[in-house]
C-alpha positions as a Markdown table, in Angstrom:
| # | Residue | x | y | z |
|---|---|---|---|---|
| 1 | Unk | -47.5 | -18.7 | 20.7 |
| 2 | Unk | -48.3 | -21.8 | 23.0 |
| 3 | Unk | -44.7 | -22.8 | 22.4 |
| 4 | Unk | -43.2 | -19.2 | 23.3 |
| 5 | Unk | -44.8 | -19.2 | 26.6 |
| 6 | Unk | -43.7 | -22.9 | 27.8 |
| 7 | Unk | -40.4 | -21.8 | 26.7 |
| 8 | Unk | -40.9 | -18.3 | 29.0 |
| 9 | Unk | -42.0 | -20.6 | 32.3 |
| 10 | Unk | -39.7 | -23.2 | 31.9 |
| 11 | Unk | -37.0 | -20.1 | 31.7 |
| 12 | Unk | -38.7 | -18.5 | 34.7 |
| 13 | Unk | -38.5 | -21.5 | 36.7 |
| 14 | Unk | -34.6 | -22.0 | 36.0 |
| 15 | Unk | -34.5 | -18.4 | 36.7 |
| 16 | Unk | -36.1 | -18.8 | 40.1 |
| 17 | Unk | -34.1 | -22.2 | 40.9 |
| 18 | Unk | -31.0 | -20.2 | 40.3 |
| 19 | Unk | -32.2 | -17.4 | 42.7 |
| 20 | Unk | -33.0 | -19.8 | 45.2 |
| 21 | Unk | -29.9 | -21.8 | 44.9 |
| 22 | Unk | -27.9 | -18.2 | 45.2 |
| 23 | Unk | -29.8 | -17.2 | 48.3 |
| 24 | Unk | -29.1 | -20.4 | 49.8 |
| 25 | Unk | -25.9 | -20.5 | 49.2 |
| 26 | Unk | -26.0 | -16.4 | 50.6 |
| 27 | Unk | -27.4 | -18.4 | 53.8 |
| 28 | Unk | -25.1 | -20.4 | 54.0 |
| 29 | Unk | -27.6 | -23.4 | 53.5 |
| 30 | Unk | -27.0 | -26.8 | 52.0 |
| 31 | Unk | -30.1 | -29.1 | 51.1 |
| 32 | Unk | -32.2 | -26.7 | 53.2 |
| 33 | Unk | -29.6 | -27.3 | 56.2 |
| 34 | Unk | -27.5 | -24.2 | 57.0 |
| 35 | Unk | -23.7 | -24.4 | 57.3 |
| 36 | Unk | -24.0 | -22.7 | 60.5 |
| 37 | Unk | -26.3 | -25.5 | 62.1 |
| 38 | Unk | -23.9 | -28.2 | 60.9 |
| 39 | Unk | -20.8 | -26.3 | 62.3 |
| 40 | Unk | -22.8 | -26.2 | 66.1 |
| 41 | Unk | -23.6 | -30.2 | 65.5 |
| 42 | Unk | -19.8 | -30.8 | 64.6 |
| 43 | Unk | -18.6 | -29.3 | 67.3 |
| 44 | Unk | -21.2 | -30.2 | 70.4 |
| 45 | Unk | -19.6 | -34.2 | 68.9 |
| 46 | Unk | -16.2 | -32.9 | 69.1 |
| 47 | Unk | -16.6 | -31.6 | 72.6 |
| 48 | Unk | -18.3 | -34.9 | 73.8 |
| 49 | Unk | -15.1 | -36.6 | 71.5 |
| 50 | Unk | -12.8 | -34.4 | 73.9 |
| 51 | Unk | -14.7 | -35.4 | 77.3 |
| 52 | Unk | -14.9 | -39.2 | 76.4 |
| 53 | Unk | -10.7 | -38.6 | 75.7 |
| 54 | Unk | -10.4 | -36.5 | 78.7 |
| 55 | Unk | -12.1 | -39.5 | 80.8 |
| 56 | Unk | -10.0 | -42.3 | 79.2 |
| 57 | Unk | -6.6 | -40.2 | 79.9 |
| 58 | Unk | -7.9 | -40.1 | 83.6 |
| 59 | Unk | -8.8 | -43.8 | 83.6 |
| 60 | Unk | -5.7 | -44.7 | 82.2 |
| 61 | Unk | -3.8 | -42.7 | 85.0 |
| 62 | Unk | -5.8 | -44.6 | 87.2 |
| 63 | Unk | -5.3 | -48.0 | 86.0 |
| 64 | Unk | -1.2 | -47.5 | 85.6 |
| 65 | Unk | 0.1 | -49.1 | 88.6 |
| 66 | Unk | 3.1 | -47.4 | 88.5 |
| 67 | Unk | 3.9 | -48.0 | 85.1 |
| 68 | Unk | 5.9 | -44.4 | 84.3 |
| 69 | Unk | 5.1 | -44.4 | 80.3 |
| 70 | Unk | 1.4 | -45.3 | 80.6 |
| 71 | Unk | 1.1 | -42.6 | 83.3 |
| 72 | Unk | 2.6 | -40.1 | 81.5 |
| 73 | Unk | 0.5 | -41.0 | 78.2 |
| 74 | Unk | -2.5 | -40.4 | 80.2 |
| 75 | Unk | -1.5 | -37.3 | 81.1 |
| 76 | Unk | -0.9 | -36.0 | 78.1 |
| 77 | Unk | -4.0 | -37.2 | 76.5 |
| 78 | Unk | -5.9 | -35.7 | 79.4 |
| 79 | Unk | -3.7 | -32.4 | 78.8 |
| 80 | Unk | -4.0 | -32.5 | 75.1 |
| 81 | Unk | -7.8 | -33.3 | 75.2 |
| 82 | Unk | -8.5 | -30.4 | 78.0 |
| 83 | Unk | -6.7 | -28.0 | 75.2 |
| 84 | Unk | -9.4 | -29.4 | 72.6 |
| 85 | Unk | -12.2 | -29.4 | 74.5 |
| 86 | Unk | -11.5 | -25.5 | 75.1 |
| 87 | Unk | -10.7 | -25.2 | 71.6 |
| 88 | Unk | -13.9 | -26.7 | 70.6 |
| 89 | Unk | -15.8 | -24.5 | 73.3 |
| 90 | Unk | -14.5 | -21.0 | 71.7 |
| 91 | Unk | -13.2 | -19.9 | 75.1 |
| 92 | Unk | -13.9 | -16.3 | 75.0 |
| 93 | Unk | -11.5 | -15.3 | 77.4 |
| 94 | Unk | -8.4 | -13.9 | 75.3 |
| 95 | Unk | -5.9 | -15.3 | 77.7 |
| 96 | Unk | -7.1 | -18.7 | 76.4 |
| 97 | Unk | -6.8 | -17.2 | 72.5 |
| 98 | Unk | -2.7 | -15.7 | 73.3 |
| 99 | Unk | -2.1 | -19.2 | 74.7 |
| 100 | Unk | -4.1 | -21.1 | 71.4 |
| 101 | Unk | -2.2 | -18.7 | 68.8 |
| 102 | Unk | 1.3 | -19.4 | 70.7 |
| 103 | Unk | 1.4 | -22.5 | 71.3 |
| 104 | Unk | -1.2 | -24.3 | 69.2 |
| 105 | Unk | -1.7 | -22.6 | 66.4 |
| 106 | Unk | -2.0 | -25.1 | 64.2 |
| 107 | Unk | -5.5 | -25.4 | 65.9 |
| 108 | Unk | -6.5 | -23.0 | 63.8 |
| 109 | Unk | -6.9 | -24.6 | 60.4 |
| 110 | Unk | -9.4 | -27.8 | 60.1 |
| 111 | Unk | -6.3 | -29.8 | 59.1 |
| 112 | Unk | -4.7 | -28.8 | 61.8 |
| 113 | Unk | -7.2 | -30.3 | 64.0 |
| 114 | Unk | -7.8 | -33.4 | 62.8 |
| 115 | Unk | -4.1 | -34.2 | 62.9 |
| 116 | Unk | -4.4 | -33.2 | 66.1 |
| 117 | Unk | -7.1 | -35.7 | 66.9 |
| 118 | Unk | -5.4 | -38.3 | 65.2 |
| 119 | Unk | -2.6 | -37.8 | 67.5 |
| 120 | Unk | -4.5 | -38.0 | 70.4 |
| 121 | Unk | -6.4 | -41.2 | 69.2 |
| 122 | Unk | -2.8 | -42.8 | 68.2 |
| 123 | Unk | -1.9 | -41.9 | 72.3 |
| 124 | Unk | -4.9 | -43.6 | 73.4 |
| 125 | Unk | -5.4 | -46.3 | 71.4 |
| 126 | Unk | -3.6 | -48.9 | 72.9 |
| 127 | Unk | -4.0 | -47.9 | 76.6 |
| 128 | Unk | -6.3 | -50.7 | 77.4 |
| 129 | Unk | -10.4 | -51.2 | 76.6 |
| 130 | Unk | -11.3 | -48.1 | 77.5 |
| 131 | Unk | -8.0 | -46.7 | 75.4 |
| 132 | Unk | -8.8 | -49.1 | 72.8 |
| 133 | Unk | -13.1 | -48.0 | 72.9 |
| 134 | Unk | -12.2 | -44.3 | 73.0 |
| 135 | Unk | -9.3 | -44.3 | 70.6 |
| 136 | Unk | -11.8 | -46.2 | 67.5 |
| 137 | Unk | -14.6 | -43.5 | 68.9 |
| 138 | Unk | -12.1 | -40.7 | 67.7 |
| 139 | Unk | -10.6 | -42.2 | 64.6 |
| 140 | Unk | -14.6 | -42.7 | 63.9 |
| 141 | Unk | -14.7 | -38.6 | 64.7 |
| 142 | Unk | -12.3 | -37.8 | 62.6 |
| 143 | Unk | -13.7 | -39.4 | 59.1 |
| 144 | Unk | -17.2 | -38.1 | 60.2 |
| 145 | Unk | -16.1 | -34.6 | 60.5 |
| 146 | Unk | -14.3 | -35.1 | 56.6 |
| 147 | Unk | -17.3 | -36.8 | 55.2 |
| 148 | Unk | -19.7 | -33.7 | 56.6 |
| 149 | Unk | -17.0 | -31.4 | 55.0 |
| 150 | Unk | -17.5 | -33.3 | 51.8 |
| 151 | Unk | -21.2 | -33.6 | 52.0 |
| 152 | Unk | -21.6 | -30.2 | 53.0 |
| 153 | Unk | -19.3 | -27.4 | 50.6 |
| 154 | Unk | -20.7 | -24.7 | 52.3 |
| 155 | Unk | -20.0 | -25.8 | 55.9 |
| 156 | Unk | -16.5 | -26.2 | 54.8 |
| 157 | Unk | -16.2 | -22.6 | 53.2 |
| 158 | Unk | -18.4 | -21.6 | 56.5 |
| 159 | Unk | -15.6 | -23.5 | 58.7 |
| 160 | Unk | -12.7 | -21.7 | 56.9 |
| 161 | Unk | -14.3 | -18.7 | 57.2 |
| 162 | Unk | -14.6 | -19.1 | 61.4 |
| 163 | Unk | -11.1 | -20.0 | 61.4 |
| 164 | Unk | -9.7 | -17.2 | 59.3 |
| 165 | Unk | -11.7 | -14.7 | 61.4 |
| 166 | Unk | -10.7 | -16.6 | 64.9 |
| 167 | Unk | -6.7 | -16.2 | 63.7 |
| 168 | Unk | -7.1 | -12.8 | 62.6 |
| 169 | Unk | -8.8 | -11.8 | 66.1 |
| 170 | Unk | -6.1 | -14.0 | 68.2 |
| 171 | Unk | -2.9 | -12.4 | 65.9 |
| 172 | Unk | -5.1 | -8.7 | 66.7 |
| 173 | Unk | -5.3 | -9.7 | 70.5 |
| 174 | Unk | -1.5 | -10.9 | 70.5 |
| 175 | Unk | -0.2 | -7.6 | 68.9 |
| 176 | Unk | -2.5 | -5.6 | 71.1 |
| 177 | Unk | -0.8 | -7.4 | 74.3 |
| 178 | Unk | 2.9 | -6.6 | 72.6 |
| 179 | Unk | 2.3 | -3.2 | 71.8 |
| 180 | Unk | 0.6 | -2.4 | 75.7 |
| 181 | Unk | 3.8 | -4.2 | 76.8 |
| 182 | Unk | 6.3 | -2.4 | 75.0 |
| 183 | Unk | 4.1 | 1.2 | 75.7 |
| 184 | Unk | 5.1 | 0.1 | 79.3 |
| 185 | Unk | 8.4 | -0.4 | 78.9 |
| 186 | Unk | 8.9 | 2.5 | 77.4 |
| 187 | Unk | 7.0 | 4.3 | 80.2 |
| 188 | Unk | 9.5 | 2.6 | 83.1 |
| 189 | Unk | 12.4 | 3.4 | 81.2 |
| 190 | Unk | 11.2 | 7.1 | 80.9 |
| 191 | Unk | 10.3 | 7.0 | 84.4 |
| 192 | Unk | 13.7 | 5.9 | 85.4 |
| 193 | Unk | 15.3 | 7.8 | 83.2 |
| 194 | Unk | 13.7 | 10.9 | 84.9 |
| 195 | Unk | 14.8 | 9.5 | 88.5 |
| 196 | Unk | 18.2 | 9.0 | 86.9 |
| 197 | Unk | 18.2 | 12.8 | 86.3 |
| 198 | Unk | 16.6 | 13.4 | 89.2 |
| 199 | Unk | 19.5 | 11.5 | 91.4 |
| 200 | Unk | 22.3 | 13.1 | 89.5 |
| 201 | Unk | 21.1 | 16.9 | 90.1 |
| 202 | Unk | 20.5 | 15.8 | 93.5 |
| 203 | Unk | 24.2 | 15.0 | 93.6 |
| 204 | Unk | 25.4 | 18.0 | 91.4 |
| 205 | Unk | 23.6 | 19.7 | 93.8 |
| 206 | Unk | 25.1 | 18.4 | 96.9 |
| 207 | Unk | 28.7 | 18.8 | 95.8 |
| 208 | Unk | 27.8 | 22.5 | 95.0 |
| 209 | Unk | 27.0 | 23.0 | 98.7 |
| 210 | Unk | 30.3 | 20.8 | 99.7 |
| 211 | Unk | 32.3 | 23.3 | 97.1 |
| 212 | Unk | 30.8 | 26.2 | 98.7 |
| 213 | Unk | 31.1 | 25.0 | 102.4 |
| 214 | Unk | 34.9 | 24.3 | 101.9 |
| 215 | Unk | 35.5 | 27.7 | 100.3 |
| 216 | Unk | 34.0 | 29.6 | 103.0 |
| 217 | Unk | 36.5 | 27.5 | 105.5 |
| 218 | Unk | 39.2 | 28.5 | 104.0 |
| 219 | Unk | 38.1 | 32.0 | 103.4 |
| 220 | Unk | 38.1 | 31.3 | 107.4 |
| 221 | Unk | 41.1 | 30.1 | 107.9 |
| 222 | Unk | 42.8 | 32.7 | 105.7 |
């Protein structure tokens, strides 16, 4: 009997282990840290990544003394980093989602940003100290941001989740934009249309009178 109940507790404490695992996990908690609370770290370093890249496109502009390619690589890392930042930042304009979902879609997947950072680093990189500082600072970023998806399972499935969801609501946004264009469109072409009709009985009109007019002269003249 002794034996029976050890056996009951121990299976009531793997029952309640299991529970507790499965309502973390419901949570979206890992090691008693939620997915969610990772995600808002990962992203406040990502934004600070995107201001320290921002700063070392504008030093770089700074520094170029009219050399042409190192101006214009400091521009586009200060472009590319001020597309990031507001990325990273979940604009919640939907101007600034049309203009992600057009033109940088690929923003949208995690991959998608780290290449994207990787790129940016590979601009930087050799544009001086501050380049050079910066550029390491990202590439540093970037296998932070894959370890913590490694650590962390459920901030990973919590991070596709986001992205999946922020697509879906840009692709929802874009069609909503087509379809109001094309419903006004439609509406100017109707409304022409109408003038149109309006302009020719106008003129059917006229010749009428004309017809009539020039009938009655000769009925004059006869």
């Amino acid at each position: 009997m002794q034996e029976n109940d050890e056996w009951r507790g121990q299976d009531l404490e793997e029952e309640n282990r299991k529970l507790r695992e499965e309502n973390k996990k419901l949570r979206g908690e890992t090691d008693g840290i939620s997915a969610e609370t990772v995600h808002r770290a990962t992203r406040l370093i990502n934004i600070g990544n995107a201001v320290l890249l921002v700063f070392s496109g504008l030093w770089t502009i700074l520094t170029s003394t009219f050399r042409p390619v190192v101006f214009i690589f400091g521009l586009y890392v200060m472009i590319f980093s001020c597309c990031l930042g507001c990325f990273e930042f979940r604009c919640p304009l939907q101007i600034c989602t049309r203009f992600f979902m057009r033109n940088l879609g690929f923003l949208f997947t995690w991959k998608g940003r780290l290449a994207f950072y990787l790129f940016i680093a590979s601009l930087i990189i050799g544009q001086g100290i501050v380049g050079l500082i910066v550029g390491c600072i990202t590439l540093a970023n970037c296998a932070l941001n894959v370890f913590v998806m490694l650590k962390y399972p459920d901030y990973f499935e919590f991070l596709k989740k986001e992205s999946e969801e922020m697509a879906k609501g840009a692709i929802e946004a874009e069609l909503r934009q087509a379809a109001t264009g094309y419903v006004m469109k439609e509406v100017k072409k109707s409304v022409h249309s109408m003038m149109g009709m309006d302009e020719v009985e106008e003129m059917v009109d006229e010749n009428k009178g004309n017809d009539f007019l020039n009938s009655n002269d000769f009925g004059g003249e006869d």
